[in-house]
C-alpha positions in Angstrom: 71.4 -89.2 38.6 71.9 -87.4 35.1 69.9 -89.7 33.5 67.3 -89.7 36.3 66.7 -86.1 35.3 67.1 -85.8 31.7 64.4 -88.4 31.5 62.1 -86.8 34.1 62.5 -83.6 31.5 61.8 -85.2 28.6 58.4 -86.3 30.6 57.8 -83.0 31.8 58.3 -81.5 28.3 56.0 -84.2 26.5 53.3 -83.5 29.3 53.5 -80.2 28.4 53.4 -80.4 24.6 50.1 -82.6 25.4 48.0 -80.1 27.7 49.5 -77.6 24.9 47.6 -79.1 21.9 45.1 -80.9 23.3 42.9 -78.7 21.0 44.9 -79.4 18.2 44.9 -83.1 18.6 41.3 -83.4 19.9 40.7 -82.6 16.0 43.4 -85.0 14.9 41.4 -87.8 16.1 38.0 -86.2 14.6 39.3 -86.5 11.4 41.2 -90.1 11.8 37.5 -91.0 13.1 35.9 -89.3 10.2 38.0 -91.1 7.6 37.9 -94.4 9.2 33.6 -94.4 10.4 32.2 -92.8 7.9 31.0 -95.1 5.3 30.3 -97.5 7.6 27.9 -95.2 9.2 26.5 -94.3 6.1 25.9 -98.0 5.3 24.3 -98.5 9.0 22.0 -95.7 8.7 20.6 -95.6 5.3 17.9 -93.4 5.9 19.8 -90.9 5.7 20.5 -91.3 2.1 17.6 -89.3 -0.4 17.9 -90.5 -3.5 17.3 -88.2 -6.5 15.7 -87.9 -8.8 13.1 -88.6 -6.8 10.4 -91.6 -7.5 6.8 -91.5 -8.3 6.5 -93.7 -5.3 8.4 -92.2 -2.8 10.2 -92.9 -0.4 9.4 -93.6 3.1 6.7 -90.4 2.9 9.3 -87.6 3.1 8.9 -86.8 -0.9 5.0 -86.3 0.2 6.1 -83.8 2.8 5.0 -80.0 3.4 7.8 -77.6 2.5 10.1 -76.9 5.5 12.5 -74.6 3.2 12.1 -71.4 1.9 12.6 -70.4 -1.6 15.9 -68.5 -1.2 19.5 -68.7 -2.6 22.5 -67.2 -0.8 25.8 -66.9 -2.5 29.0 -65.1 -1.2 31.2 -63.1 -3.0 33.7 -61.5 -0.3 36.3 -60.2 -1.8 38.8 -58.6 1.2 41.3 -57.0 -0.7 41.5 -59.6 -3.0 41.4 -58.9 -7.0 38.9 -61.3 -7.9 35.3 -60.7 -10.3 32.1 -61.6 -9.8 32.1 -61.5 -13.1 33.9 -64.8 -13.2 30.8 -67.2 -11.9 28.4 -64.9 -14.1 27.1 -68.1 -16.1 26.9 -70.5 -13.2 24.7 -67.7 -11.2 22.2 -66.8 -14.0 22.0 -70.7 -14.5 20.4 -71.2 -11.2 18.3 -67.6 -11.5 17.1 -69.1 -14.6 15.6 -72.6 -13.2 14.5 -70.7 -9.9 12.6 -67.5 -11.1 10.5 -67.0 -8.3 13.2 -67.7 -5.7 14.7 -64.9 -3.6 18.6 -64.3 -5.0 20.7 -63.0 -1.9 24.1 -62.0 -2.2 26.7 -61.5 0.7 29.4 -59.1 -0.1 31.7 -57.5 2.7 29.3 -54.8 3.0 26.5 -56.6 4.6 28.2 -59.8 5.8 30.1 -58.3 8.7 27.1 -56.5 9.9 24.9 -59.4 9.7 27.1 -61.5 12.0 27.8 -58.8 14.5 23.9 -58.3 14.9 22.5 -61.8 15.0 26.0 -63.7 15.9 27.5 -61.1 18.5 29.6 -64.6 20.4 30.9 -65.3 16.9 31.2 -62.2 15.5 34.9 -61.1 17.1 35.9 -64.5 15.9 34.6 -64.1 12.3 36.7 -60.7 11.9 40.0 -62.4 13.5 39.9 -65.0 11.0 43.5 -64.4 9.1 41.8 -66.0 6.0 38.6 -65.2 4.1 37.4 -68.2 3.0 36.8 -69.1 7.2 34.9 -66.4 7.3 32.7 -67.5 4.5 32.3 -71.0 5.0 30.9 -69.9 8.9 28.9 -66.8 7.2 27.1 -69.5 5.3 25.7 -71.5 8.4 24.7 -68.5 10.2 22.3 -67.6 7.1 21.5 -71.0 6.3 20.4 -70.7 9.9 18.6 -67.3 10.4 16.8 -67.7 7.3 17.1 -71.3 5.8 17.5 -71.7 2.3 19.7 -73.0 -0.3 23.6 -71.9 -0.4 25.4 -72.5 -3.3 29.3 -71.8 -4.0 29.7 -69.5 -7.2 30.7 -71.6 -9.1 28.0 -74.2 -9.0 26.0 -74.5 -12.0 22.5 -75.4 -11.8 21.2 -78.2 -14.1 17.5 -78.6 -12.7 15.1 -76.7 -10.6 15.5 -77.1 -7.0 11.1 -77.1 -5.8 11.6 -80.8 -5.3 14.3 -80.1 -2.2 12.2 -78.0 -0.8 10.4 -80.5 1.7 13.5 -81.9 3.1 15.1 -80.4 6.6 18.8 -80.8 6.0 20.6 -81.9 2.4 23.9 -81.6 1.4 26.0 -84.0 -1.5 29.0 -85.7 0.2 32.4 -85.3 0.0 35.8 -87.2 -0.9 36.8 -88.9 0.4 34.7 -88.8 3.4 32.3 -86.9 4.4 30.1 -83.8 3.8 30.3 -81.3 1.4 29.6 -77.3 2.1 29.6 -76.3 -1.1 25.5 -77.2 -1.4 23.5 -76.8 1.9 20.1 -77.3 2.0 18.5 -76.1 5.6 15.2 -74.8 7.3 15.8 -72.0 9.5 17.0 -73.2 12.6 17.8 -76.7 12.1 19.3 -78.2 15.4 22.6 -79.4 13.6 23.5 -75.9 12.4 22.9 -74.4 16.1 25.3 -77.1 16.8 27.5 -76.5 14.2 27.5 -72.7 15.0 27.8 -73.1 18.5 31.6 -75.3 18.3 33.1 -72.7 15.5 34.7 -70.7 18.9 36.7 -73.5 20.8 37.5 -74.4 17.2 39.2 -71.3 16.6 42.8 -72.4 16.6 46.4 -71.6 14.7 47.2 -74.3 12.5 51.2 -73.9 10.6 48.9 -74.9 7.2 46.4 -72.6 6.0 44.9 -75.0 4.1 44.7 -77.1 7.6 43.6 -74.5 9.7 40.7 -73.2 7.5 39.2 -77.2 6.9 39.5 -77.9 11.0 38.1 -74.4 12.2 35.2 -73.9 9.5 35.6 -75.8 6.5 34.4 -78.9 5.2 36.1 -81.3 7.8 34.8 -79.3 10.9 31.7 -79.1 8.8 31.7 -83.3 8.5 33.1 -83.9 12.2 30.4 -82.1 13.4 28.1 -83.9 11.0 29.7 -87.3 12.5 29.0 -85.9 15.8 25.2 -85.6 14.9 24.9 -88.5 13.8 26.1 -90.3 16.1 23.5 -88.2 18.8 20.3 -89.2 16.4 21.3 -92.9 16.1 21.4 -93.4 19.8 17.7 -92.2 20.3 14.9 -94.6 19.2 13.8 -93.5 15.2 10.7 -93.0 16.2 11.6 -90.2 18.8 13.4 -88.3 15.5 11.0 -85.3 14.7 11.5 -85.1 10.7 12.5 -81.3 11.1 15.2 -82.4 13.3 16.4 -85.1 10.3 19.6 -85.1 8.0 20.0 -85.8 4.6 22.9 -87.3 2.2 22.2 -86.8 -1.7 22.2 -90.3 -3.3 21.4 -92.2 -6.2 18.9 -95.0 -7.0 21.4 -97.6 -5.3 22.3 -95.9 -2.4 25.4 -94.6 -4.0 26.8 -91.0 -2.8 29.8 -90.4 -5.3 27.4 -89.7 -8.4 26.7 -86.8 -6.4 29.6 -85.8 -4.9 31.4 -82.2 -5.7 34.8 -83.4 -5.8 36.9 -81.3 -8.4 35.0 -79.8 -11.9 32.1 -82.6 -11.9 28.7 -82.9 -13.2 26.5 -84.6 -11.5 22.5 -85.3 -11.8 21.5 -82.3 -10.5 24.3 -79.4 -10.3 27.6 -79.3 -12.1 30.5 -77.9 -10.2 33.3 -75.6 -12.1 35.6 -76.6 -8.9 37.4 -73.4 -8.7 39.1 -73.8 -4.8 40.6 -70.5 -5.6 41.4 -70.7 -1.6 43.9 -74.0 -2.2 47.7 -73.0 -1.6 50.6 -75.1 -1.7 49.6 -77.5 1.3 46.0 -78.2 0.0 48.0 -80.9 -2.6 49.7 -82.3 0.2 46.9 -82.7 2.6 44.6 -84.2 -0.5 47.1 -86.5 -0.9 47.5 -87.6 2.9 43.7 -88.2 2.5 43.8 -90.0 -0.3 46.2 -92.6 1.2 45.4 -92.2 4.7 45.7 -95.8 6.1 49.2 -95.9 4.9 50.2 -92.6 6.3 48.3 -94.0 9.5 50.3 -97.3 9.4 53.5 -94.9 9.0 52.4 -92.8 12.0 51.9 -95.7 14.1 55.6 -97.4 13.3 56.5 -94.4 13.8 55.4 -93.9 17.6 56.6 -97.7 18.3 59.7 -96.7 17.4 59.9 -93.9 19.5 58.8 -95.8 22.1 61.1 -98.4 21.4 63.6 -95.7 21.6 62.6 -94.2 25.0 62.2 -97.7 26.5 65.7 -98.6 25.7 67.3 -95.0 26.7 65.7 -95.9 29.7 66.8 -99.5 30.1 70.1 -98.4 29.6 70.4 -95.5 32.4 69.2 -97.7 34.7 71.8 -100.7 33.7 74.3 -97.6 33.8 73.1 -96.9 37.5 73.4 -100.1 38.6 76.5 -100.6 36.9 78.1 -98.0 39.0 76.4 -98.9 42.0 77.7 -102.0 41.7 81.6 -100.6 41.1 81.0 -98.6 44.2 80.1 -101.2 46.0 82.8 -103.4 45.1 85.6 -100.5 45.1 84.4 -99.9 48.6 84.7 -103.7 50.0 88.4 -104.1 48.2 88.7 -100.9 50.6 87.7 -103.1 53.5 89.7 -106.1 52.5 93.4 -104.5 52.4 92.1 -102.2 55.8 91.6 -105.7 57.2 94.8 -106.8 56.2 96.5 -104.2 56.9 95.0 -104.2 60.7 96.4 -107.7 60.9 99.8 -107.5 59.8 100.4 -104.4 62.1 98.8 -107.4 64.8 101.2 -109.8 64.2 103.8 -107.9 63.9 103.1 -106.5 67.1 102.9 -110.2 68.8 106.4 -111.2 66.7 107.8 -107.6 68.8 
């Protein structure tokens, strides 16, 4: 009967850790799913790819395209406390002032950022103040201008290597990322675009308390929510007919000539064709290394993970087993104890008979 319970317990308390982070592992699989799809989707959908620099011929009419993006930059500088200079990414900024002189330069500070989002954002806004760190609550400040006025954000330290006019026609357009996925560090968007209301419209139920800092800021705003949702988009354009696809409501991937994304990618300090990236992740801790690294060798920590849970159930399969062979075991010395009762009673009942007949 002990075991009975202690095994109806441990079901009860797994049950419960389950409805618990259901959250928390709904984004577990996103990112197993991101890892494992997302080149493949790439490959299966290749027009999503723009490849730059751009040819004199074109490509399938989009470089001929009206502009859809306005000729703004927004950068973020919010500094919370934090002793950091602007002063810092001073060369990388006037490098992109300097190819893009008659662009409009915004800069987000903490002075304007937290009004901004309480007026246009209100749903978001109480969950862009709780945010324990600041770089969530500049990775979601970012799509919310990106989406209110469209543009082109760039991280600080991104330095600009050629002007940006020939973007301009494109919806959506961001480099990818390693090693999957997209990057947020370069957005390109029209005001509006569908995938940003999207994106903007998950960042509340994604709001959760991760034991990792660097784990809770790239699931709740950073650049793995940022490529789940992506995925997710993706995924909802390839199942309507291509045709149906308004080009507004498009997404782009920078590539090369090939088809290649990793020329353009803005892993690290990199240069690449068109921006060069000082790769300062002044926001990395101790755990960023550690979750890197899982990424990096994720089917073997997947293969780990999945020995792992056979063992375990290996392990609760046999506790099992063996409470119910204990059960019947004593069942069975019951049983027996009981009819060795019933055989010396018997006997017993039949000397006392004879003897009787003898008397």
């Amino acid at each position: 009967m002990k075991q009975r319970y202690a095994v109806a317990l441990v079901l009860a308390a797994v049950t419960a850790f389950l409805l618990l982070t259901r959250h928390h592992l709904r984004d577990i699989v996103e990112v197993a799913t991101t890892y494992a799809t997302f080149h493949s989707l790439v490959q299966r959908h290749a027009g999503i790819l723009y490849r730059y620099p751009p040819t004199d011929s074109g490509e399938s009419g989009i470089h001929n395209a009206p502009d859809q993006v306005p000729k703004v930059i927004h950068q973020i500088f919010l500094q919370d406390g934090r002793d950091s200079m602007l002063q810092t990414y001073g060369a990388a900024i006037e490098s992109c002032r300097d190819l893009q002189l008659d662009w409009e330069h915004k800069l987000w500070t903490d002075d304007n950022a937290t009004a901004f989002i309480r007026e246009h954002y209100p749903v978001i806004a109480p969950h862009y103040e709780s945010y324990a760190q600041t770089i969530q609550r500049a990775n979601v400040l970012r799509y919310a201008l990106l989406d209110h006025f469209g543009g082109i954000y760039l991280d600080q330290d991104i330095t600009c290597l050629a002007p940006l006019d020939d973007l301009l026609h494109l919806p959506w357009l961001t480099p990818g990322a390693y090693p999957a996925g997209v990057n947020n560090a370069f957005i390109l968007s029209r005001p509006h675009h569908p995938f940003l209301q999207e994106l903007l419209g998950e960042v509340p139920s994604h709001d959760l308390k991760w034991a990792m800092p660097y784990v809770e800021n790239m699931l709740s705003t950073g650049c793995m929510y940022f490529t789940n949702r992506w995925m997710a988009y993706v995924r909802g354009l390839a199942r309507r007919c291509c045709n149906a696809i308004p080009d507004e409501e498009r997404v782009y991937i920078l590539a090369d000539h090939h088809g290649g994304i990793k020329s353009h990618m803005l892993r690290g300090r990199v240069t690449t064709p068109l921006l060069a990236h000082g790769g300062a992740s002044s926001w990395h801790g101790w755990d960023a290394a550690v979750i890197v690294l899982i990424g990096k060798y994720y089917r073997c920590f997947s293969m780990l993970m999945g020995v792992g849970m056979l063992f375990s159930m290996a392990g609760i399969w046999r506790f099992m087993r063996r409470s119910r062979k204990n059960r019947n075991d004593g069942v069975g010395s019951q049983s027996r104890l009981l009819r060795g009762r019933g055989s010396t009673e018997k006997s017993d009942d039949e000397e006392k008979l004879l003897v009787g007949k003898i008397g």
